[in-house]
C-alpha positions as CSV (number, residue, x, y, z in Angstrom):
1,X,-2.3,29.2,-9.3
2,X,0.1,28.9,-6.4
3,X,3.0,31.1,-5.7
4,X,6.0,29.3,-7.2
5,X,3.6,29.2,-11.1
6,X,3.1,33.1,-10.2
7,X,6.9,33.6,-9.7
8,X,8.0,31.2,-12.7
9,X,5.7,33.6,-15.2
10,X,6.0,37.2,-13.6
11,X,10.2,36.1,-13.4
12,X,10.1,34.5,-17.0
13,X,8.4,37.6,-18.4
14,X,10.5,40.1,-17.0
15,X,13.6,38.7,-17.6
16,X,12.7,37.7,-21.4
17,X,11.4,42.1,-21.6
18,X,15.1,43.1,-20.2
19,X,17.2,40.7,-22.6
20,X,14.9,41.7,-25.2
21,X,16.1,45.5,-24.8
22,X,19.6,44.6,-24.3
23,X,19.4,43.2,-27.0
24,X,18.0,45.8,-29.5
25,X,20.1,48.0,-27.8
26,X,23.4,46.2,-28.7
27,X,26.6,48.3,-29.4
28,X,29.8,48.1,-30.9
29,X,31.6,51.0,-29.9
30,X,33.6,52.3,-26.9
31,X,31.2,55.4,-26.2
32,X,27.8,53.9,-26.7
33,X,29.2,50.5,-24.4
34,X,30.7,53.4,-21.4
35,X,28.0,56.2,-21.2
36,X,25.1,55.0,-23.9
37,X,26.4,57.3,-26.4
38,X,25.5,60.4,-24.5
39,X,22.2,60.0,-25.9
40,X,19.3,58.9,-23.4
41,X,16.5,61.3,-22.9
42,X,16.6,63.2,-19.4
43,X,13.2,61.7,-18.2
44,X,14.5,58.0,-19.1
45,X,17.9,58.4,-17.9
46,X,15.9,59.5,-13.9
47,X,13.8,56.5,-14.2
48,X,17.2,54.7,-15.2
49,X,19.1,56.3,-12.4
50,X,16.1,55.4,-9.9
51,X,16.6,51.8,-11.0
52,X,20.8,51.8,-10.5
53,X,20.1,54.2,-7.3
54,X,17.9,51.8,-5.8
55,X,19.2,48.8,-5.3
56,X,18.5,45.3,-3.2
57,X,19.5,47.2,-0.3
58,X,16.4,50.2,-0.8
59,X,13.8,47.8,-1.9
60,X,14.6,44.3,-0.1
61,X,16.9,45.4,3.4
62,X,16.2,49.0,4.1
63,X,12.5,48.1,5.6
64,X,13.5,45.1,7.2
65,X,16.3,46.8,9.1
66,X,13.9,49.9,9.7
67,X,11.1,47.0,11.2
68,X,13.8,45.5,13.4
69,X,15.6,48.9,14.4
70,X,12.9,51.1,14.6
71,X,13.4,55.3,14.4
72,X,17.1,54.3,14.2
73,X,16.8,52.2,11.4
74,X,16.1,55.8,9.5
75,X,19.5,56.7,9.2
76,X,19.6,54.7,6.1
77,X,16.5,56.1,4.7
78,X,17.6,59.8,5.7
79,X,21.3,58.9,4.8
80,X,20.3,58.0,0.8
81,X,17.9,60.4,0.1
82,X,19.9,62.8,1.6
83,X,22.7,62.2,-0.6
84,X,21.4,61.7,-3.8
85,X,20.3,65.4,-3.2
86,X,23.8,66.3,-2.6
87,X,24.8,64.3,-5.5
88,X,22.4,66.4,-7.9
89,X,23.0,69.3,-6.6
90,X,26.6,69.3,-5.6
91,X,28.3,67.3,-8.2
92,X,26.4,66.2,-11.1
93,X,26.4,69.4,-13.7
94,X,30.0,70.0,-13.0
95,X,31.2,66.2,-13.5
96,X,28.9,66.2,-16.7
97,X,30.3,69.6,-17.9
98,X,34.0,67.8,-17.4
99,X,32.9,65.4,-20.1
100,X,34.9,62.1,-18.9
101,X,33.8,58.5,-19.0
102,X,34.5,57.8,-15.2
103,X,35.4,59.3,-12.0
104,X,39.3,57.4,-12.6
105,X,39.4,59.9,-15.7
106,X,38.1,63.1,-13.6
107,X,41.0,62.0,-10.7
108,X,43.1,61.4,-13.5
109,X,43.0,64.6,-15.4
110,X,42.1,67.1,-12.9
111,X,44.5,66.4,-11.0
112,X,47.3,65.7,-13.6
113,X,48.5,62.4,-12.5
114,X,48.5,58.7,-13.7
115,X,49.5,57.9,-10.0
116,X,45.9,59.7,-8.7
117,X,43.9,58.2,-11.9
118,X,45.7,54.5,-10.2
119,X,44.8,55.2,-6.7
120,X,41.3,56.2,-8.3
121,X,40.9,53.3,-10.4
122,X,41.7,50.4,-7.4
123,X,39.0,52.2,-5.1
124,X,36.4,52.3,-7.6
125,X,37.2,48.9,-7.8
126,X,36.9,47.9,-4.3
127,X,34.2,50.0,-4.2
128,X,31.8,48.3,-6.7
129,X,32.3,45.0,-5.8
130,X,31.9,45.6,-2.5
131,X,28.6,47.2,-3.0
132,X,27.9,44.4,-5.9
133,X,28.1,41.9,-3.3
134,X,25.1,42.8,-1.8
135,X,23.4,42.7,-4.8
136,X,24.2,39.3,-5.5
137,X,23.4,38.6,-1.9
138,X,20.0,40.3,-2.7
139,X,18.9,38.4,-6.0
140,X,20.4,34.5,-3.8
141,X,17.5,35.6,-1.6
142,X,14.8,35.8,-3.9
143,X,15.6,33.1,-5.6
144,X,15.7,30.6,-3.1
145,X,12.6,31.5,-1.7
146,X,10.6,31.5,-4.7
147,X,12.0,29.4,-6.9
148,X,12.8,27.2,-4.2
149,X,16.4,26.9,-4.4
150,X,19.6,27.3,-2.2
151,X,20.6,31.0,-2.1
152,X,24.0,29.8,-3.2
153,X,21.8,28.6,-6.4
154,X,19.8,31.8,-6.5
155,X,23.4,33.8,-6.9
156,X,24.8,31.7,-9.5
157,X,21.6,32.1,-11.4
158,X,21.1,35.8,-11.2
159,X,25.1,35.9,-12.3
160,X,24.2,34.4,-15.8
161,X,21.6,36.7,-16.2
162,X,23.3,40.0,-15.5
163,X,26.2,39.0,-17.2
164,X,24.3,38.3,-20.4
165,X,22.4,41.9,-20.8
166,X,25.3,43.5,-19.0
167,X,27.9,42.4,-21.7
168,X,25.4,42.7,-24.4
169,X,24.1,46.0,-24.1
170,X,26.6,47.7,-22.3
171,X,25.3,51.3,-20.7
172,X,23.0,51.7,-23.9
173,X,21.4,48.3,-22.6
174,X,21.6,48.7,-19.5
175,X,19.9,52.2,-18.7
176,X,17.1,51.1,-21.0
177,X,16.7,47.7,-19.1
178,X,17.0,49.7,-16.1
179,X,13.6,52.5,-17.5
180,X,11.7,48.6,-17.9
181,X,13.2,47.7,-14.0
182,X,12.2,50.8,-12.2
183,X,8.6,50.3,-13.4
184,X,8.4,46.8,-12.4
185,X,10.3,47.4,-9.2
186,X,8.2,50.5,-8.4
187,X,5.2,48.5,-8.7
188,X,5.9,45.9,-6.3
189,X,6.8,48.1,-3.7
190,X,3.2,50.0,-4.1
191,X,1.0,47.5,-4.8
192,X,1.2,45.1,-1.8
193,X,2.0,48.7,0.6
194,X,-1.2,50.0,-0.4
195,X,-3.1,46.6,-0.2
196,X,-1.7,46.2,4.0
197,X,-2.5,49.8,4.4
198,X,-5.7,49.1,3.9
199,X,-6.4,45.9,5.6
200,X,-4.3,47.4,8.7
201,X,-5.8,50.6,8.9
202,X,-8.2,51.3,6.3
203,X,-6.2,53.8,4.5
204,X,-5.1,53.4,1.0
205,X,-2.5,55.8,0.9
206,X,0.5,54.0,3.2
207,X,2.0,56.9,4.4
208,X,-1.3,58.2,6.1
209,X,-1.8,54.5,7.0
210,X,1.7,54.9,9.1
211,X,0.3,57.3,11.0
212,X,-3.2,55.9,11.9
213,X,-4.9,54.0,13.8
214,X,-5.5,50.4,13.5
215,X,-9.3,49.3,12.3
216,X,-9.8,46.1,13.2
217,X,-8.9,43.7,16.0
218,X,-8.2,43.9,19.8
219,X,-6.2,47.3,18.6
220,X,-8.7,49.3,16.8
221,X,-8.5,52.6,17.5
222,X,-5.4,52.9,18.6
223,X,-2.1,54.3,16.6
224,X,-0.3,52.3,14.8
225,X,2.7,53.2,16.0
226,X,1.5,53.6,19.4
227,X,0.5,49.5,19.0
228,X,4.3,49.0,17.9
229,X,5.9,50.9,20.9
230,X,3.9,48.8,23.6
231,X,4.6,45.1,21.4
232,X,8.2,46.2,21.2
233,X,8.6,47.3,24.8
234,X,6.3,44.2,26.5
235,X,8.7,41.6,24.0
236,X,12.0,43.4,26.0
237,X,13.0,45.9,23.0
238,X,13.5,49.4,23.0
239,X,10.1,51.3,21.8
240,X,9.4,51.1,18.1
241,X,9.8,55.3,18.2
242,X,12.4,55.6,20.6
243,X,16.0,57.3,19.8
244,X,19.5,57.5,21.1
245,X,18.2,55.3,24.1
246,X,19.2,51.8,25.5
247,X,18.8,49.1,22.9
248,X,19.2,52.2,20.2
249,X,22.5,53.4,18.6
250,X,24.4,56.4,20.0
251,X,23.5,59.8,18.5
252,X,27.7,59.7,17.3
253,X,27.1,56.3,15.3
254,X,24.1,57.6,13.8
255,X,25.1,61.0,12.5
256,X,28.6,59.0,11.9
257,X,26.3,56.6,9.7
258,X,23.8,59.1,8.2
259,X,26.7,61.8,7.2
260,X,28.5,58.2,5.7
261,X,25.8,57.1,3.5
262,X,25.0,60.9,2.4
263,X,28.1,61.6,1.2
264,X,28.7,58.1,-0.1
265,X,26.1,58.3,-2.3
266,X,27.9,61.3,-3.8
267,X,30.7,59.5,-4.4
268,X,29.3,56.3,-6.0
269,X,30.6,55.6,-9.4
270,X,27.9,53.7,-10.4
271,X,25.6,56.8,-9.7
272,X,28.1,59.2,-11.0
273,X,28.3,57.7,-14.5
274,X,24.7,58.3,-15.3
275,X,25.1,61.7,-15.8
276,X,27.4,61.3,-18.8
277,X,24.4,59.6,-20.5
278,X,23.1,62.3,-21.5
279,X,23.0,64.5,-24.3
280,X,23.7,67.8,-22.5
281,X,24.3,69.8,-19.1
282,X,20.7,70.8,-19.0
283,X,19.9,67.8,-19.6
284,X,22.0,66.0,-16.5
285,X,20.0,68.8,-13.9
286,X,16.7,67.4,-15.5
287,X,17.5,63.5,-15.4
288,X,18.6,64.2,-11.4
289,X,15.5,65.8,-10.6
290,X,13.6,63.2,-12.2
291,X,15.8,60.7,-10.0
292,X,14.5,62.0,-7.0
293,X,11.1,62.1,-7.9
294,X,11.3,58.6,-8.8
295,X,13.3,57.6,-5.6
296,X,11.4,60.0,-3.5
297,X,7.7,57.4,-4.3
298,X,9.9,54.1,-3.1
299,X,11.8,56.1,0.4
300,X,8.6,57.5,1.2
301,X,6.8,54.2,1.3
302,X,9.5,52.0,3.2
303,X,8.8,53.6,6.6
304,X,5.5,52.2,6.3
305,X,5.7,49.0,5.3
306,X,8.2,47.9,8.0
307,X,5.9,48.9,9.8
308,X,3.3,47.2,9.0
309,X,5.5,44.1,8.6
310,X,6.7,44.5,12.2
311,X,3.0,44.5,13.3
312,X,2.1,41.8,10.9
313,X,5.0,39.2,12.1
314,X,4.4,39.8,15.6
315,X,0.9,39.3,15.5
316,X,0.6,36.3,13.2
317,X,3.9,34.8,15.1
318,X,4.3,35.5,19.0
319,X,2.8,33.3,21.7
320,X,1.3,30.4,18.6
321,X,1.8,27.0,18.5
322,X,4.3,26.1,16.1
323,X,2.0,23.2,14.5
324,X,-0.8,26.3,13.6
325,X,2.0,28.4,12.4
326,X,0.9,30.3,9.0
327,X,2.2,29.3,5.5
328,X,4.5,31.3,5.2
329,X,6.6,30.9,8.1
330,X,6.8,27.6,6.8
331,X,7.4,28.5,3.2
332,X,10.3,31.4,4.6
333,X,11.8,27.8,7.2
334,X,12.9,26.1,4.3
335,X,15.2,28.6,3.6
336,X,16.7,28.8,6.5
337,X,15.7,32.7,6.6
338,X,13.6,32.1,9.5
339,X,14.4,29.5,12.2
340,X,12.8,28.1,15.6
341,X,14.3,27.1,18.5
342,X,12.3,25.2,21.1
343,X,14.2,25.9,24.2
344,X,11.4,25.2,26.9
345,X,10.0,22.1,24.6
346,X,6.6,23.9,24.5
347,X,6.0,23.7,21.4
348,X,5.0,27.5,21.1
349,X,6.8,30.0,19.3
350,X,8.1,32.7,21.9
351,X,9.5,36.1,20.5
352,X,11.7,38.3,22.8
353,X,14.6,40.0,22.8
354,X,18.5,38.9,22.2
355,X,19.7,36.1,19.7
356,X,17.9,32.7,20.0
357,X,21.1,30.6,19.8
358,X,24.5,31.3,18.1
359,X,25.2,31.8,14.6
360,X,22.9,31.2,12.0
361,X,20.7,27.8,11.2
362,X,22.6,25.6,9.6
363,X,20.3,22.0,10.3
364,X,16.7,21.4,10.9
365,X,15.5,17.7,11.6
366,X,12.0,17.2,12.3
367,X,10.7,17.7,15.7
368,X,7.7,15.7,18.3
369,X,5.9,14.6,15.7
370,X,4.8,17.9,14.8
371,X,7.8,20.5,14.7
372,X,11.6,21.1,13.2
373,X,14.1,21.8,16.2
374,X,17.5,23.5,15.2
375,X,20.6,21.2,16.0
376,X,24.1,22.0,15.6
377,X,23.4,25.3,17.2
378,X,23.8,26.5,20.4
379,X,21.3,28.1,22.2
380,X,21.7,31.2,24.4
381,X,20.8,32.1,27.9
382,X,17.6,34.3,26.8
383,X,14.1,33.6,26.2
384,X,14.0,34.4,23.0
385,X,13.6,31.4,20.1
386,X,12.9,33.1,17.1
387,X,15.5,34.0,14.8
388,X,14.6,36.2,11.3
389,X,17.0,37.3,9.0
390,X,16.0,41.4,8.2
391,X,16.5,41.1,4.8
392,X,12.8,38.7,4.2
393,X,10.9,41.1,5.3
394,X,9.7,42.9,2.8
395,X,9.6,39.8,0.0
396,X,7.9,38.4,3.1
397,X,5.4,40.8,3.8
398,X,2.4,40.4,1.3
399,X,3.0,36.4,2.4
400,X,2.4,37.3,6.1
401,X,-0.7,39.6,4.7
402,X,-2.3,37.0,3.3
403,X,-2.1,39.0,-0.2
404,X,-3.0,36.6,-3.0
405,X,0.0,34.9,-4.6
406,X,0.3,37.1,-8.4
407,X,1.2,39.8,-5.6
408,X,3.7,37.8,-3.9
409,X,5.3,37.0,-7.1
410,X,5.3,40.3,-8.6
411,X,7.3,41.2,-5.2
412,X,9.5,38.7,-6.0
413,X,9.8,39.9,-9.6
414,X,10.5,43.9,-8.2
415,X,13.4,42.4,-5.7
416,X,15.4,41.1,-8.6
417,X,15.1,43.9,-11.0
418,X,16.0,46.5,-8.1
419,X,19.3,44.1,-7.5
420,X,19.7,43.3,-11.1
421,X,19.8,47.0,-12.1
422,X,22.1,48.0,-9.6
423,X,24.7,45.3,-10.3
424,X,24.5,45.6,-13.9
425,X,25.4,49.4,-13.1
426,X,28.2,48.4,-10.4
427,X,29.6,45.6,-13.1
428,X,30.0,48.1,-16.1
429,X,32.1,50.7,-13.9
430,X,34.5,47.5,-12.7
431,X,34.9,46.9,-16.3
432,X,35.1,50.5,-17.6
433,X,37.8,51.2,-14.9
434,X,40.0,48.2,-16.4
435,X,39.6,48.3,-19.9
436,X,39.4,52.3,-20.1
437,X,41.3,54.0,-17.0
438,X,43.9,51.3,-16.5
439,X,44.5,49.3,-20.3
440,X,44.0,52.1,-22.3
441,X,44.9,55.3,-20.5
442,X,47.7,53.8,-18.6
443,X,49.3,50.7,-20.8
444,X,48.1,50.8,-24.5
445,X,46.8,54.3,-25.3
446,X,46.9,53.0,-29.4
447,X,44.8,50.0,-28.4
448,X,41.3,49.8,-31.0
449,X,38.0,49.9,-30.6
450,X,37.7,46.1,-30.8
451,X,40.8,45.2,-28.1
452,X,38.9,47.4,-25.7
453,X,35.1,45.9,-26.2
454,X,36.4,42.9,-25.9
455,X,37.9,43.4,-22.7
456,X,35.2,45.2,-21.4
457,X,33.2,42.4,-21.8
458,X,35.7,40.2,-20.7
459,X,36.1,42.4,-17.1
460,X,32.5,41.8,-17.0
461,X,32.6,38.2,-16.7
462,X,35.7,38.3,-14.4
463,X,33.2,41.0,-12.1
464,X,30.3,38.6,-12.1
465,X,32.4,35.5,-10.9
466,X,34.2,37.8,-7.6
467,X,30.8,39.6,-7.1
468,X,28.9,35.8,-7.0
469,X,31.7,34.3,-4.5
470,X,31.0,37.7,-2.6
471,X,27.1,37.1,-2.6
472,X,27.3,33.8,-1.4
473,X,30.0,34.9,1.8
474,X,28.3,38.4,2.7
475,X,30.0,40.0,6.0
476,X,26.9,40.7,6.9
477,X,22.9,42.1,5.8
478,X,22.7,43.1,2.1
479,X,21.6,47.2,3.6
480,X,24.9,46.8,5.9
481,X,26.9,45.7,2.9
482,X,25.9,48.1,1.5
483,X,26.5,50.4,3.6
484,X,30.3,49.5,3.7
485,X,31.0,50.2,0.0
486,X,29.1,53.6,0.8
487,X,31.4,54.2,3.3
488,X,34.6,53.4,1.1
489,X,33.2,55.7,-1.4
490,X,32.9,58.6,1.2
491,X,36.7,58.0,2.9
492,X,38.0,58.1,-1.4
493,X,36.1,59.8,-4.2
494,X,33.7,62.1,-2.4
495,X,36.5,64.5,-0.8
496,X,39.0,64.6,-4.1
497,X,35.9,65.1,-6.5
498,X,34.2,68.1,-4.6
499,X,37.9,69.5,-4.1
500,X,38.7,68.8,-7.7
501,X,35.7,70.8,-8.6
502,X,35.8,74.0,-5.7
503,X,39.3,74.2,-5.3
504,X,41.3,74.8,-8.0
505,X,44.6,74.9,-5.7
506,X,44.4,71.3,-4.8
507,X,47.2,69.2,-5.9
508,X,48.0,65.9,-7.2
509,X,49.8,64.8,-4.4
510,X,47.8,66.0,-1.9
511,X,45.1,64.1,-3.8
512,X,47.1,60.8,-3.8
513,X,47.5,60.8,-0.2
514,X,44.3,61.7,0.6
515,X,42.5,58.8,-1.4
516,X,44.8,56.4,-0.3
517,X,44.6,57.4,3.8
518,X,41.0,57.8,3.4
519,X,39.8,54.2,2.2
520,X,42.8,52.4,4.0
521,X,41.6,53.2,7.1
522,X,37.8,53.3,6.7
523,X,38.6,49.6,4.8
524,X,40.8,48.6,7.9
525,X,38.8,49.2,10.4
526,X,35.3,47.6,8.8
527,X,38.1,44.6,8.4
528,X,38.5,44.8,11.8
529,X,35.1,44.6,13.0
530,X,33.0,42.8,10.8
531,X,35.8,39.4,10.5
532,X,38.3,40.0,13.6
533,X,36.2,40.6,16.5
534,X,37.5,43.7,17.4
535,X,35.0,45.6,19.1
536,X,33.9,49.4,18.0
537,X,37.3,51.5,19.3
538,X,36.9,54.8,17.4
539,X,34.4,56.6,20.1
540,X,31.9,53.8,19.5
541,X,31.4,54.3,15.8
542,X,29.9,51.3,14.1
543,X,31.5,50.0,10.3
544,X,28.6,51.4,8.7
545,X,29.4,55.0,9.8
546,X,33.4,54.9,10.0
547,X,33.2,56.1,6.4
548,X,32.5,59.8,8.0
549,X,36.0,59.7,10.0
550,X,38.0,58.6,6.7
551,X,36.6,61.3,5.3
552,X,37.7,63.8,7.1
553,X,40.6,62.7,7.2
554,X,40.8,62.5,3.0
555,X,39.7,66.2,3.5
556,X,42.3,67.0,6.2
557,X,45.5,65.4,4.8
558,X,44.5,66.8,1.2
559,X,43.8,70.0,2.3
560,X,47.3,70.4,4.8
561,X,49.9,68.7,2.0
562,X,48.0,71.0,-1.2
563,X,49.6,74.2,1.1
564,X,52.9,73.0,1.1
565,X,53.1,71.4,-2.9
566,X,53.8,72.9,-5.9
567,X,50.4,74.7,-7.1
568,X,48.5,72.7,-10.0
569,X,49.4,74.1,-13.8
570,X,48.1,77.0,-14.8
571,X,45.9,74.9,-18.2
572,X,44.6,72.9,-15.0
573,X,43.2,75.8,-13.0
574,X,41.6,77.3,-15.6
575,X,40.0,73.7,-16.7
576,X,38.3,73.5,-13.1
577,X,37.6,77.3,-13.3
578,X,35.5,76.3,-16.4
579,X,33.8,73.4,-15.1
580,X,32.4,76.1,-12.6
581,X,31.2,79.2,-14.5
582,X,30.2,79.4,-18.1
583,X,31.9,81.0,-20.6
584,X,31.7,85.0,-20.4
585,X,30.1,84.8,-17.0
586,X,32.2,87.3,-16.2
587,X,32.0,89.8,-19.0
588,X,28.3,89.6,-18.6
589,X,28.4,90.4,-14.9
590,X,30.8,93.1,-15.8
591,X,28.3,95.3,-18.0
C-alpha cells in the first residue's frame, strides 16, 4: 500500500481511539472538566504528562534543529529535560499541596490580590497561545505532507479535531487521550530510530548507534560523528560537534537560552496543572517521576536521529542530479518544505552554506524539461541552492531511509498526537483561566455549574480559532515558538511561584510588578526581533534566551519593592509555611 493509504488508516485509527476516550470520559462538572476530578492514577497521569510535556516541538522540531545546529542545537534538549526536573522537584508537591485549579488561583491567593490573580491570568494567557501556536504549526505540517494538503488546510483540520475531544472530555478526557497519545507518539519515535540505527551503523540501540561507526559505504569504519564533522565542515558549516565557535551561538545566548527553557518549563501552566490530577501529594512525586522516565526514552533518542538524518539528507541529496533525486525530496517539494534553486543552470542539486535565495518558496513552475525552478524569489550571492525547512526532518527521516511506508505513516500518526496532546493541554488552561480565574473569581462568584461549563467550552472554541490563525502565521520554527512562550513563562510565573512558595515575606505588590516587568520586556524585545528587524542589542542574546534576563529582573524588582511593602497577613504566612512542612514537623523534630 502506498504512503498516503498508510497515513489515511494509521490517522483514521488513532483519531477514532482518542474521540472514543473523550468520549467515555465525558463530564459535567467544574472539577472533573479543570483537574479530572483529582482522580487519575500516578502512573497514568506520567504517561499523560509525557504526552502534554512533549509536544510538536520535542518530537517534530527539536531533531531537526539539533541536525541543522549541531552540539548547539542541545540547548533545547538540555534546556527541557533540565526543567522538567526542576519542575518535579522544585514546585510540583508544594503547588499540589496548595490544592488550586491553576497557577492564576495560586498568584491569586498566595499573594492576596485580585490585581496579582489579573496580571496572572493575561500571562497564562499569552503564554498558552503562544506556545499553542506552534502546535497548530506542528499538526499544518503533517497534514500537508501526508494527506497532501496545504498546511493552512492541515491547521484548520487538526483545529476541529482538538476542539472536539478537548470540549468533550475536558481534563478527564484529555489526560486519558493523552496515556493513548504518548504510546503512539513513543512508538514512532523508536521504531524508525532503531530501524536507521541499524542500517547506518549496525547497531540496534540508537544511542550506541550515535556513537559508532558507520558499516557500510565509502565511510565504513569511521565515526559517525567524525563522518558529520568533515561533511559539515567540506559544505562551509561549522563542525557537526563544534561549540561556542564561528557559525555557533555565543556561550551567553546559549546558557541565556538553556537557563530560559529550564526554568520555563517550570513555569508552564499546562505542565503545572497535571499535578492537580491526582488523588494525593504522594501521588504528584510518583506521576513526575514517571514523567521523566517517559520523557527521558524520547530526549535520549533525538540526538541520534538528527543525526542520522543529517547524514541521510546529505548523502542521498548533495552533488545529484535533480532529475535522479529520491522520492521523497519530491514528495517533501510539493509542500514547499524543501525547495531548489538552480542558480548555475546545472541541473545538480548543490548544498552549502548560507540561505539559497530570500524568504521562503512561494512558486514553483516546471523547469528544462526535467526540473521545478523557484520564481518570485530572489536568489543570494552564495553557492548554496538548497533550502529545507528544520521542522521535516524527522517526519522526513524514515522517507529518506528508505523505511517501508506503514513506518512513514505511523511517524506521521506520532507527530500529530505529540501536537495534539499538547494543545489540548494548552487550550484547557486558556479556558480554565477565563471561565474560572477571571468570570468566576473575579465577576460572578454565584455563577453555577452549568454557566461555567458552558463557558469553558465556549473559551475553547474561541482558543482553537486565535491558536489556528497563529499556526498558519508562525514567527518562526515550531521548537523556536516554542521557545518564546517558554521564555514568557520564565520572565512571569516561574519567579512569583518559587517566591510564593520559599518566601513567605513576599508581597502582593511586589508580585504585581514583578510579573508585569518580567513578561513586558521579555515580550517586547522577542517583538522586536522576530517582526521589527531589530538586531540582538541585549549583549547578543537571541529571543529564545531573553526569557533568562526578564527573569531576573521579575526576581529583582520583586525581591527590592517586598522590603519596603507592608508584610503579607499573618493567615497568609502561615498558609505558605504549610505548603512547606507537614503538620507537626516541628513537634516531631522537637522530641
Amino acid at each position: 500500500m502506498s504512503i498516503l493509504t498508510w497515513t489515511y488508516i494509521m490517522v483514521g485509527i488513532t483519531f477514532g481511539i482518542y474521540i472514543a476516550i473523550a468520549w467515555a470520559s465525558r463530564v459535567k462538572d467544574t472539577k472533573g472538566f479543570y483537574v479530572a476530578g483529582a482522580s487519575i492514577p500516578a502512573l497514568a497521569n506520567g504517561m499523560a504528562t509525557g504526552a502534554d510535556w512533549m509536544s510538536a516541538a520535542s518530537f517534530i522540531s527539536m531533531a531537526g534543529l539539533i541536525s541543522f545546529m549541531g552540539y548547539t542545537g542541545c540547548i533545547y534538549l538540555m534546556g527541557w529535560t533540565g526543567g522538567y526536573v526542576l519542575l518535579a522537584l522544585l514546585l510540583a508537591p508544594y503547588l499540589r499541596k496548595f490544592g488550586k485549579y491553576t497557577v492564576p488561583d495560586f498568584v491569586g491567593d498566595r499573594y492576596y490580590s485580585k490585581v496579582a490573580r489579573t496580571v496572572a491570568l493575561i500571562c497564562a494567557i499569552f503564554v498558552s497561545f503562544t506556545y499553542v501556536a506552534g502546535q497548530m504549526r506542528g499538526v499544518g505540517i503533517v497534514f500537508s505532507r501526508f494527506l497532501q494538503v496545504d498546511v493552512n488546510t492541515g491547521v484548520i483540520i487538526g483545529m476541529v479535531i482538538v476542539f472536539l475531544y478537548a470540549a468533550l472530555g475536558g481534563m478527564k478526557g484529555i489526560t486519558w487521550t493523552q496515556v493513548a497519545q504518548y504510546c503512539v507518539l513513543i512508538l514512532a519515535y523508536l521504531i524508525p530510530a532503531i530501524a536507521i540505527s541499524f542500517k547506518i551503523t549496525g547497531h540496534y540501540i540508537p544511542q550506541i548507534g550515535f556513537g559508532s561507526t558507520v558499516a557500510h559505504g565509502t565511510n565504513a569504519g569511521v565515526y559517525l560523528l567524525d563522518v558529520l564533522d568533515k561533511l559539515n565542515k567540506d559544505l562551509g558549516f561549522a563542525a557537526y560537534t563544534s561549540a561556542f565557535t564561528s557559525g555557533t551561538k555565543s556561550m551567553v545566548d546559549v546558557f541565556c537560552i538553556t537557563l530560559a527553557l529550564m526554568v520555563g518549563t517550570a513555569g508552564l501552566p499546562h505542565v503545572i496543572i497535571r499535578f492537580y490530577t491526582v488523588p494525593s501529594v504522594k501521588a504528584a512525586r510518583l506521576s513526575a517521576g514517571f514523567a521523566l522516565m517517559f520523557i527521558a526514552i524520547l530526549y535520549t533518542t533525538a540526538p541520534s536521529v538528527a543525526g542520522f538524518a543529517r547524514y541521510n539528507m546529505i548523502d542521498t541529496l548533495n552533488g545529484k542530479e535533480y532529475k535522479e533525486a529520491p522520492s521523497w525530496f519530491k514528495n517533501w517539494e510539493t509542500t514547499g518544505l524543501v525547495a531548489w534553486m538552480d542558480k548555475n543552470d546545472n541541473g545538480i542539486i548543490e548544498y552549502s552554506a548560507g540561505k539559497p535565495f530570500l524568504g521562503k518558496p512561494r512558486f514553483i513552475e516546471k523547469h528544462g524539461g526535467f526540473g521545478q525552478k523557484l520564481v518570485n524569489n530572489k536568489p543570494t550571492s552564495n553557492s548554496n541552492e538548497l533550502y529545507v525547512d528544520r521542522d521535516i526532518m524527522v517526519l522526513a527521516n524514515p522517507e529518506i531511509a528508505n523505511l517501508p511506508a506503514w513506518v512513514v505513516a505511523l511517524v506521521a500518526a506520532g507527530g500529530l498526537a505529540a501536537a495534539l496532546s499538547t494543545a489540548s493541554g494548552l487550550l484547557l488552561v486558556i479556558s480554565s483561566s477565563v471561565s474560572h480565574d477571571l468570570y468566576y473569581r473575579l465577576i460572578n462568584p454565584k455563577a453555577t455549574e452549568k454557566q461555567r461549563m458552558i463557558l469553558g467550552r465556549t473559551m475553547i472554541g474561541v482558543a482553537v480559532c486565535i491558536a489556528g490563525y497563529f499556526g498558519i502565521h508562525p514567527p518562526g520554527f515550531v521548537a523556536q515558538v516554542v521557545a518564546f512562550a517558554f521564555g514568557l513563562a520564565a520572565s512571569s510565573f516561574f519567579p512569583i511561584i518559587v517566591l510564593g512558595i520559599f518566601n513567605k515575606k513576599t508581597t502582593k505588590e511586589g508580585a504585581i510588578v514583578g510579573m508585569a516587568a518580567g513578561i513586558l520586556f521579555t515580550g517586547f524585545y522577542i517583538i522586536q526581533i522576530k517582526f521589527m528587524g531589530v538586531k540582538p542589542w541585549f549583549f547578543g542574546i537571541s529571543a529564545e534566551g531573553i526569557g533568562t534576563v526578564g527573569m531576573v529582573i521579575n526576581f529583582v524588582l520583586t525581591t527590592v519593592i517586598s522590603k519596603f511593602t507592608q508584610e503579607p497577613p499573618q493567615e497568609v504566612q502561615d498558609m505558605v509555611e504549610g505548603i512547606r512542612f507537614p503538620r507537626g514537623a516541628g513537634e516531631a523534630a522537637a522530641h
